[in-house]
Structures are given as structure tokens and as C-alpha cells.
C-alpha positions as CSV (number, residue, x, y, z in Angstrom):
1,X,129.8,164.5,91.8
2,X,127.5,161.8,90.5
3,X,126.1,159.8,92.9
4,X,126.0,155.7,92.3
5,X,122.2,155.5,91.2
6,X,123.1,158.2,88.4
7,X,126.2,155.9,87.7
8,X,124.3,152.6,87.6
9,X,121.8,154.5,85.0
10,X,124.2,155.6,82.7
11,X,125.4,152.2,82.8
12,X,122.6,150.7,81.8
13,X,121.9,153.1,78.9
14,X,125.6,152.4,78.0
15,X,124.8,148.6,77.9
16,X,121.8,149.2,75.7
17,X,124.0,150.5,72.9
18,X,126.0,146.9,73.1
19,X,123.3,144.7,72.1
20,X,122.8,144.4,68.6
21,X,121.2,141.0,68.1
22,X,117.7,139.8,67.5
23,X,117.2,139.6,71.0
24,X,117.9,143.5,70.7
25,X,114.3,144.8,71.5
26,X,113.7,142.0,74.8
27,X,116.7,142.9,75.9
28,X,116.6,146.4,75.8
29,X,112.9,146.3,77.6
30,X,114.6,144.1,80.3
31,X,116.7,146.7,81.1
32,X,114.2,149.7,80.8
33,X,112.2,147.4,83.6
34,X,115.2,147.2,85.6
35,X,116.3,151.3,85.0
36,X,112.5,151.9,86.3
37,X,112.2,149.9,89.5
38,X,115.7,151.5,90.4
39,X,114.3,154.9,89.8
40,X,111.2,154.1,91.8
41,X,113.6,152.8,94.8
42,X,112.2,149.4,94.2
43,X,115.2,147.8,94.2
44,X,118.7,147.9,96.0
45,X,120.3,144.9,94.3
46,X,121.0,144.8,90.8
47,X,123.0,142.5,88.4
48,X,123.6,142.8,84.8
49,X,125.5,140.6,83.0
50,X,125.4,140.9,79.2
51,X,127.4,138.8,76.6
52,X,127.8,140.3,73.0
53,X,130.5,138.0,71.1
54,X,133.0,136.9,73.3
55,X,133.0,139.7,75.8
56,X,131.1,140.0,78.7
57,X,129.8,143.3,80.0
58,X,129.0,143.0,83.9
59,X,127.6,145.5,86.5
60,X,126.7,145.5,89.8
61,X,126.9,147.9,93.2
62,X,127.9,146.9,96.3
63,X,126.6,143.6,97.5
64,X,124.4,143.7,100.5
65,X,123.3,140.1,101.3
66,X,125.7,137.8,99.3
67,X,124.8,134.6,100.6
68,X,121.3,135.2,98.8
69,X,122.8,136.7,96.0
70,X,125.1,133.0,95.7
71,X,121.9,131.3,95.5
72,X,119.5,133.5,93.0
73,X,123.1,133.0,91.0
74,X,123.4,129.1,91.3
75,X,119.3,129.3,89.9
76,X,120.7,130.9,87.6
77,X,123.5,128.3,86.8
78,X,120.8,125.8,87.2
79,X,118.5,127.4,84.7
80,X,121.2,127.9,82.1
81,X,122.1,124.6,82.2
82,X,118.6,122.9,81.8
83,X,118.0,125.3,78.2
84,X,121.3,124.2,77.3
85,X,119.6,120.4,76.8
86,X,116.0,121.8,75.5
């Protein structure tokens, strides 16, 4: 039986092989960062949402606090929206 932390990680390595851009290299470190505070216990929440093409490729595990999840999403929102104009 795998347990969810072994899940998430083969996840994330699953998501590295979907990138393929010229982003390829800062994405793939982003989610070595994230793969390595998980492994350290560091972190309990995690959210990966990846777009190649049309498709997006999402993960998360449960959702312990989701009001602050909501907001750390709507800065999220907010920030997209401001590069959109730069």
C-alpha cells in the first residue's frame, strides 16, 4: 500500500515529464523545491496546477484550512491578472 506522501511524489515526478517549454528548467526546480520541503515535513498543503496546451494537470491532498487556501488562491487570481496588463 502506498501511502499519500509516496502518491503526491510520484505525482510530482509524473508532472515533470509534462512540461516541455522554455520555462522547462524553472519549472522543474519549482517542483524539486516543492518535492523537498514535503520530504522534510515542511509542508502539509500543497497545490500544483500546471497548464501544457490546453490541458490542465492539477493536484492537491486533502484540504485542511480552506478558507486560507480561498485566499492565497484569489492572490493568486489577483497576481495573474495584474501580468496579464504588464
Amino acid at each position: 500500500m502506498t501511502s499519500g506522501r509516496d502518491e503526491m511524489m510520484s505525482n510530482v515526478a509524473n508532472l515533470t515529464t509534462v512540461v516541455g517549454n522554455k520555462r522547462n528548467d524553472e519549472v522543474v526546480d519549482m517542483l524539486e523545491q516543492a518535492l523537498a520541503s514535503a520530504k522534510e515535513g515542511g509542508s502539509t498543503d500543497v497545490f500544483i496546477l500546471l497548464k501544457k496546451g490546453g490541458t490542465f494537470y492539477r493536484y492537491s491532498p486533502k484540504v485542511e484550512d480552506v478558507m486560507e487556501s480561498i485566499a492565497q488562491f484569489e492572490l493568486l487570481k489577483y497576481d495573474m491578472l495584474r501580468r496579464m496588463h504588464d
